[in-house]
C-alpha positions in Angstrom: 2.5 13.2 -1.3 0.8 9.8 -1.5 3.3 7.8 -0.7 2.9 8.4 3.2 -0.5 6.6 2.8 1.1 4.0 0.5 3.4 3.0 3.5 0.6 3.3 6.0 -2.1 1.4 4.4 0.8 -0.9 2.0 2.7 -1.7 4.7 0.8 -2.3 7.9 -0.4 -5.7 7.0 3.3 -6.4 7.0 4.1 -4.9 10.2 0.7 -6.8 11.6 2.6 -10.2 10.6 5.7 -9.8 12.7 4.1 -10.1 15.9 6.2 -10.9 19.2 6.5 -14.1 20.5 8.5 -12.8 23.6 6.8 -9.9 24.1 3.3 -11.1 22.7 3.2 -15.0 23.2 -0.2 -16.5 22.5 -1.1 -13.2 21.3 -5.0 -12.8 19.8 -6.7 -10.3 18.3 -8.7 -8.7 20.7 -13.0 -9.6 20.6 -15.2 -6.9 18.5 -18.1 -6.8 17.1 -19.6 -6.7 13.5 -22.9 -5.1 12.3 -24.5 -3.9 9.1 -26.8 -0.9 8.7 -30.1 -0.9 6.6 -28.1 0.7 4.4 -25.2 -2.0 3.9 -22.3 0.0 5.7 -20.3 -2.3 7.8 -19.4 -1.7 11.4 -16.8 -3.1 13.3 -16.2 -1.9 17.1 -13.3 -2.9 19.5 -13.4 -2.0 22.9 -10.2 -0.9 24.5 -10.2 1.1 27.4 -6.5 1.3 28.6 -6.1 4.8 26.9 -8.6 7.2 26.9 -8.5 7.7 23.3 -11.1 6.4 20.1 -9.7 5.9 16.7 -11.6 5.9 13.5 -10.8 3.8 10.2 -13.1 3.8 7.3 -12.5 2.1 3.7 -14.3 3.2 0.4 -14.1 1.1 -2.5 -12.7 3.6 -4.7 -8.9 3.1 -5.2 -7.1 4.0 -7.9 -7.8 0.8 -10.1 -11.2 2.6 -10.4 -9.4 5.6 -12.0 -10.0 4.1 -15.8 -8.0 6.7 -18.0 -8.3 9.1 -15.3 -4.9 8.6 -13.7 -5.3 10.4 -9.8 -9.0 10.8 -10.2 -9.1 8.6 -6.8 -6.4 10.0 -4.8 -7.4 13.4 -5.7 -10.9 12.8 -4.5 -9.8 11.3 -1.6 -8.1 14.5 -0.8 -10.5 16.8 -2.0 -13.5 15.4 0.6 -11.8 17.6 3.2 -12.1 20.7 0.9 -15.3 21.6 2.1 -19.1 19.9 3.1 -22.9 21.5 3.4 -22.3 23.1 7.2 -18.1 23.5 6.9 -15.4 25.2 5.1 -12.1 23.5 4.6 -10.4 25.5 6.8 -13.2 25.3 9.4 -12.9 21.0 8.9 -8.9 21.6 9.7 -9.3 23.9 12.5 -11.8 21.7 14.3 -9.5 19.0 14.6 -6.4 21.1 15.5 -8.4 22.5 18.5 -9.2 19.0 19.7 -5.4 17.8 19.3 -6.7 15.4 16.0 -5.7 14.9 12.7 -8.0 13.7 9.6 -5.9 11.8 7.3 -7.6 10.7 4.0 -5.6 9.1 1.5 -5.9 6.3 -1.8 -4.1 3.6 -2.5 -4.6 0.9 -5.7 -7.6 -1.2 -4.3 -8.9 1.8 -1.8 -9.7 4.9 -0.3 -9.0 5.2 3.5 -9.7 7.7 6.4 -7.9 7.4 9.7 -8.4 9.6 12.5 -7.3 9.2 16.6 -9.6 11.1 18.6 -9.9 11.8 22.9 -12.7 10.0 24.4 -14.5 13.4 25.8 -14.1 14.8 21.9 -15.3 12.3 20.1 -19.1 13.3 19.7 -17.9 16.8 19.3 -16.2 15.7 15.5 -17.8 12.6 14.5 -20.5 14.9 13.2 -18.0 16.7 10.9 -16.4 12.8 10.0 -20.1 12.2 8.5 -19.9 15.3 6.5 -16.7 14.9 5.4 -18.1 11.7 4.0 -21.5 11.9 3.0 -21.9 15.7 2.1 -18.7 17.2 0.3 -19.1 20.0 -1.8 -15.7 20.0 -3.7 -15.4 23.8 -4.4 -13.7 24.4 -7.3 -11.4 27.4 -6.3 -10.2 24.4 -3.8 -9.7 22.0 -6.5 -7.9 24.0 -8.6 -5.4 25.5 -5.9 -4.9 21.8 -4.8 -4.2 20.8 -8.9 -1.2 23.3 -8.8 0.3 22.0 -6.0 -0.4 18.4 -7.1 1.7 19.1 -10.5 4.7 21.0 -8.7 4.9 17.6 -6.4 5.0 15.2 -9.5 7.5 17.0 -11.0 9.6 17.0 -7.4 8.3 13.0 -7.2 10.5 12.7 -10.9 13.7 14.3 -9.7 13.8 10.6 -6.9 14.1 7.8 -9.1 13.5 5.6 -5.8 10.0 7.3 -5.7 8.5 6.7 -9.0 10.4 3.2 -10.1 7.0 1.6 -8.4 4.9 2.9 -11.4 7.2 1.7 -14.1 7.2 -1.6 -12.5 3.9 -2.1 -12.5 3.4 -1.0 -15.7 5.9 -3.2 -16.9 4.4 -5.9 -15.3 1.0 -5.1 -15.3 0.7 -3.6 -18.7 -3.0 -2.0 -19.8 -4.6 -4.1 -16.0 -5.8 -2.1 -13.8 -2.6 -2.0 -10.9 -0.6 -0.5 -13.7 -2.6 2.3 -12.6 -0.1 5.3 -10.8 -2.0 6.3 -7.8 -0.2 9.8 -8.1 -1.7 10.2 -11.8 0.2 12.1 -13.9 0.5 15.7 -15.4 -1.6 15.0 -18.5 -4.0 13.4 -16.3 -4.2 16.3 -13.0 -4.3 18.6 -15.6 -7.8 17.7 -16.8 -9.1 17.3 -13.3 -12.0 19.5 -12.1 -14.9 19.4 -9.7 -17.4 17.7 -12.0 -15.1 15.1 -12.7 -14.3 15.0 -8.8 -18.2 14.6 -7.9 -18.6 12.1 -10.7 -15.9 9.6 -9.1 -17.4 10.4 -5.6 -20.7 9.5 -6.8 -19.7 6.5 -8.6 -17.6 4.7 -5.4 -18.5 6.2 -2.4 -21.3 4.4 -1.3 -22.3 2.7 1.7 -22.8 -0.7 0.9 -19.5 -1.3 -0.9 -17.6 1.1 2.7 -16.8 -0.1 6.1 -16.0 1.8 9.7 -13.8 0.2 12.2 -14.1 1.7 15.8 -11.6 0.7 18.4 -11.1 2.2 21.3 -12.3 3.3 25.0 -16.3 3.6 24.5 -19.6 1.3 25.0 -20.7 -0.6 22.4 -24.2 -0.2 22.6 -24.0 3.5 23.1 -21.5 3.7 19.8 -23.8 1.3 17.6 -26.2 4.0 18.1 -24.2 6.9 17.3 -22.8 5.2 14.1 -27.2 4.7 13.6 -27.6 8.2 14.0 -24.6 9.9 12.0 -24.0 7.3 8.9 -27.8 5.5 9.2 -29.5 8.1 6.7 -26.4 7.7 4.2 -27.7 6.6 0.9 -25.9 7.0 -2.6 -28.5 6.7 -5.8 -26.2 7.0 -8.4 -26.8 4.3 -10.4 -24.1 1.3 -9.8 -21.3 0.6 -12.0 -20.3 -3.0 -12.8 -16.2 -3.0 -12.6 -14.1 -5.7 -14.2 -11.7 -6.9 -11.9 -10.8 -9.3 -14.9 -6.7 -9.3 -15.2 -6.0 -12.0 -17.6 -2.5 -11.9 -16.1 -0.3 -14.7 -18.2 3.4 -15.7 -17.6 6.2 -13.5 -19.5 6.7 -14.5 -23.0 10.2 -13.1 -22.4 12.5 -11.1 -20.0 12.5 -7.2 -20.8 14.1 -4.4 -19.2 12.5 -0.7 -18.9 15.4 1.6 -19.3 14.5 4.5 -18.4 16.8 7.7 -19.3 17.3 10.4 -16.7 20.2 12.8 -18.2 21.9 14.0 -15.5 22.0 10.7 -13.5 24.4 9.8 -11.3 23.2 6.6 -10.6 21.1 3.6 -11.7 17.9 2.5 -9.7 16.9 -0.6 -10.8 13.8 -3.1 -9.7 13.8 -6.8 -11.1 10.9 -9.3 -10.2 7.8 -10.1 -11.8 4.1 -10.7 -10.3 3.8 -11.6 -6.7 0.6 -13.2 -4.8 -2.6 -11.3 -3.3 -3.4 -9.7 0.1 -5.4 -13.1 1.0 -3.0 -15.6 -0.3 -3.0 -18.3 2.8 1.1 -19.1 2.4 2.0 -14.8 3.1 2.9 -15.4 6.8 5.2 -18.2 5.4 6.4 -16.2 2.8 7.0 -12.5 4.6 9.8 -15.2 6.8 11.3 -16.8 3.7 11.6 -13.0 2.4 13.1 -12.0 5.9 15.8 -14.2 3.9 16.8 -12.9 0.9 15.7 -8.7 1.5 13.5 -8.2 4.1 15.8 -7.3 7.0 19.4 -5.2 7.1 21.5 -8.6 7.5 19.7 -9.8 4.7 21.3 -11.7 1.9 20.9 -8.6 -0.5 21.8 -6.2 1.8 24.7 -7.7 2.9 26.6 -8.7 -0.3 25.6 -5.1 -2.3 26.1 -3.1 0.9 28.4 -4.7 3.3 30.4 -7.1 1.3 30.6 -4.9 -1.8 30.1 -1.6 -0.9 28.0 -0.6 -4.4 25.0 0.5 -2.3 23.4 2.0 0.9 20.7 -0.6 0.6 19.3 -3.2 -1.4 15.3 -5.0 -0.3 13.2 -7.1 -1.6 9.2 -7.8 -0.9 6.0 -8.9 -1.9 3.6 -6.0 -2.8 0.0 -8.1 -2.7 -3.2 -6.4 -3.4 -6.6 -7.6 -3.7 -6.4 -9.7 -6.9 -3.0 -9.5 -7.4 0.5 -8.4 -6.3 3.8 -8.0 -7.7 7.5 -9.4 -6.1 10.6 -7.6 -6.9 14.3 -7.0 -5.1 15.5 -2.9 -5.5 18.5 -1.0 -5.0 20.5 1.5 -6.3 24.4 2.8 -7.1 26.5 4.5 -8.9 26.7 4.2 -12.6 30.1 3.3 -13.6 28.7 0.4 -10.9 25.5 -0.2 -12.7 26.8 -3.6 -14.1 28.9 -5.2 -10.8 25.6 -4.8 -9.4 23.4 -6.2 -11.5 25.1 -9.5 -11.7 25.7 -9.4 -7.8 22.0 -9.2 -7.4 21.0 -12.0 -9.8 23.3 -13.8 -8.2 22.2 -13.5 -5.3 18.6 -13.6 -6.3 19.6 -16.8 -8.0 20.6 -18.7 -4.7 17.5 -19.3 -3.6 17.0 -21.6 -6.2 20.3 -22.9 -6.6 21.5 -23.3 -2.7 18.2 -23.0 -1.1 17.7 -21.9 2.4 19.2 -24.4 5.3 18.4 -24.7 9.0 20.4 -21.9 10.7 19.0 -19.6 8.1 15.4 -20.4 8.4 15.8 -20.7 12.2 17.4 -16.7 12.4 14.6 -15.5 10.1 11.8 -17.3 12.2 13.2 -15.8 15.4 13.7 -12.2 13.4 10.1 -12.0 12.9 8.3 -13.2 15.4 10.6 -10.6 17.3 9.6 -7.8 15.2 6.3 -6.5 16.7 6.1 -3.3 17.5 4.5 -2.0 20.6 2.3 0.4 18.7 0.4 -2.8 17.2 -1.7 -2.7 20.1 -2.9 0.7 19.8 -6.2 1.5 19.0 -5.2 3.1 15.5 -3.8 0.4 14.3 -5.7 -2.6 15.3 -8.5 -0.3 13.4 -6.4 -0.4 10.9 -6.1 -4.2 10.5 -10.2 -4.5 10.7 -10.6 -2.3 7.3 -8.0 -4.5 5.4 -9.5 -7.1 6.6 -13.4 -6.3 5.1 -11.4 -5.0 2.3 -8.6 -7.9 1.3 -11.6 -10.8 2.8 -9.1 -11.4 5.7 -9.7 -13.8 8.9 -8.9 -13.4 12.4 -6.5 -16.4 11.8 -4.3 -13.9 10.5 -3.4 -12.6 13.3 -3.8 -15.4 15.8 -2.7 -18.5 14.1 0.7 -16.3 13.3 3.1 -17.4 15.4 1.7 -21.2 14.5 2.3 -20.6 11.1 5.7 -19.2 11.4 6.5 -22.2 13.8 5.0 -24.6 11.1 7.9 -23.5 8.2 10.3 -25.9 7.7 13.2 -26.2 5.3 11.2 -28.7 3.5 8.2 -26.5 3.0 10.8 -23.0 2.6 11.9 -24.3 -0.6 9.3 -25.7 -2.0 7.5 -22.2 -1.2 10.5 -20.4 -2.8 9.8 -22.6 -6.1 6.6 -22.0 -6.0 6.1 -18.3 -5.4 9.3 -16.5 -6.2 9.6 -15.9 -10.1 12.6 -16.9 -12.0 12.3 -17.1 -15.4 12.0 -14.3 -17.5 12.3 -11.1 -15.0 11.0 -8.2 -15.6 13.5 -5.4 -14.8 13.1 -1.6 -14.5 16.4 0.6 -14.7 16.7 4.3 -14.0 19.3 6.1 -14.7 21.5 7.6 -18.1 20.6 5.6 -20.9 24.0 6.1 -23.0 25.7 5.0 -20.5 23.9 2.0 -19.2 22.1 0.3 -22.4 24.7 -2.0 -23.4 24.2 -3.7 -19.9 20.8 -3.5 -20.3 20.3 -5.5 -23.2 22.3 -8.2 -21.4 18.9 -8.8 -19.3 16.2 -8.7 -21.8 14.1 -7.1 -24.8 14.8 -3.4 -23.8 12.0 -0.6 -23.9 13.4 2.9 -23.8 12.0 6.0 -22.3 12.6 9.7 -21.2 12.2 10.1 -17.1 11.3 13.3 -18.3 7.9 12.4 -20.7 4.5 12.1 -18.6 3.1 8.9 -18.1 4.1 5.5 -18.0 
């Protein structure tokens, strides 16, 4: 259910860094403009009139690290704004943007809430008044809360039965422990359960407030004229609840030791497993470097892990690796998956693999095919107004620059086999690994223990 958004907004930086030096070359983020409203919303707006079209991106400060003990209270409140405002119904909110050919997509992720929307030029003024409802005057009716809660359990349990979609969340509360990414953005039963529209309101009130929010505009429209719109419809928002101080504080330290989450799922054909430990943040100047060094070891299908557990071996349909970066902190791991009786073949093919990055390092030709890879990999879409509005809300959110996107092919062009290694010592964990295993515990915990201090757990128990 989430997870849609997770790629979307968790995954587009990533696609904004493999930009086109063929296609694109000398690319640069197109000119826009920044303002602030009395009442401390930030505005971006691009102009880009080659499609008639205006796309909408706004960002709340109110992801799911804000959820406390509340596991989902942000995701569900994201959702639930839609449910109903003062002058419209849910379904009226729906139907409005069916008739003009538009979606409203409104979704959480760990550091925030996000609403996207693609609109026709000649409709725009026709739902940018329901957009400011839908943000500054929800009404979170309860018989929608609670028909939405219903649904929201059945999908958890469904999200359980695919090991691949839930190993995240164990991860990161392997790796994070009690700090506030071990958060799951999808809650959990326990936690959905005690949801209501008080509680709804109450996180609403808390985080959604203009001065902590931005819009990004992009698309075929005048400036001027927009700034005033923007005045007009968002001007008068004002929250008065009072403001919350949040500790961001993570005290993350190195791993005292490796450990392995084995996590039993009964009737389990296969293990799922995730091994890595914590990663860098969303602003972290070396990323470009690093997404190409990545490219290397699991970010592509000829990738070294893909290619000895799936080609060479044959003990998987796919194996990847990445960094996952948030605001103040990130995770890196490498994932795959196979049968059980396989479960041990390809866990030491992995390490092994894993484990010549630091032991062979990464020569010339490499390098030079994973430089070329990326800078190849931009896809036309990235100059659409939808996502280049995208990039402007991460980029108020995570504290990006514009260099970003325009010194990118520079900085890929500047990694040498020098500076690759020294990168991969630097960033890439190897000592004590954290590893997450899914799959039947009886028949998989004597290889376990071969990694680490294990932790056992039922797939089946909420929570994580």
């Amino acid at each position: 259910m989430k997870r849609s958004f997770r790629q979307l907004f968790g995954y587009s930086i990533l696609i904004l860094l493999t930009l086109s030096s063929a296609a694109f070359a000398q690319f640069k983020l197109p000119t826009y403009k920044v303002l602030e409203l009395d009442n401390g919303l930030t505005v971006y707006l691009m102009e880009k009139k080659d499609v008639p079209v205006i796309s909408v991106a706004m960002a709340f400060d109110a992801g799911s690290i804000k959820d406390g003990s509340e596991y989902g209270i942000a995701s569900f409140t994201a959702e639930a704004l839609k449910f109903g405002t003062t002058n419209f119904s849910k379904s009226q909110i729906d139907s409005l943007f069916n008739f003009y050919g538009s979606n409203l997509n409104i979704n959480s992720n760990k550091d925030y809430s996000g609403l996207f929307t693609q609109i026709m030029k000649e409709n725009f003024e026709s739902l940018l008044p329901v957009i400011k409802e839908v943000v500054t005057q929800p009404t979170f009716p309860k018989e929608e809360i609670e028909k939405r809660k219903q649904r929201w359990l059945a999908e958890l349990d469904q999200m359980k039965e695919s090991p691949r979609r839930v190993i995240g969340d164990y991860f990161n509360k392997l790796v994070f422990d009690d700090a506030i990414y071990s958060n799951p953005v999808s809650g959990t039963k326990a936690s959905i359960q005690l949801i209501d529209e008080k509680k709804v309101s109450e996180f609403y009130s808390t985080n959604y407030r203009p001065e902590t929010s931005v819009i990004a505009i992009v698309g075929d429209f005048n400036s001027e004229e927009m700034k005033s719109l923007i005045q007009k419809y968002f001007g008068s928002w004002n929250n008065t609840s009072p403001k919350v101080i949040f500790d961001i504080r993570l005290n993350m330290k190195s791993f005292e030791e490796p450990r392995v989450y084995l996590i039993n799922k009964d009737n389990a054909f296969e293990t799922t497993f995730i091994i890595g430990g914590l990663g860098i943040t969303m602003s972290n100047p070396d990323q470009i470097q690093l997404d190409v060094i990545n490219t290397i070891l699991g970010g592509r299908f000829t990738s070294w892990l893909n290619d000895e557990l799936r080609v060479n071996a044959g003990l998987t349909y796919g194996a990847r690796s990445r960094f996952n970066s948030y605001k103040h902190s990130g995770t890196f791991f490498f994932t795959s998956f196979t049968a059980t009786k396989n479960t041990e073949a390809a866990l030491e093919l992995a390490m092994k693999t894993y484990n010549r990055l630091f032991e062979k390092g990464i020569d010339e030709a490499t390098l030079t095919s994973a430089k070329n890879y990326v800078k190849g990999q931009f896809p036309p879409e990235y100059e659409t107004s939808y996502s280049l509005a995208g990039f402007l809300i991460q980029k108020y959110v995570f504290g990006l620059d514009d260099s970003y996107i325009n010194d990118f092919e520079k900085k890929v062009d500047e990694l040498d086999v020098k500076k690759a290694n020294e990168l991969v010592k630097k960033y890439f964990p190897k000592e004590n690994l954290q590893f997450v295993l899914i799959g039947k515990a009886d028949s998989i915990r004597d290889i376990a223990k071969k990694y680490g201090r294990v932790i056992e757990k039922n797939l089946s128990e909420d929570g994580y």
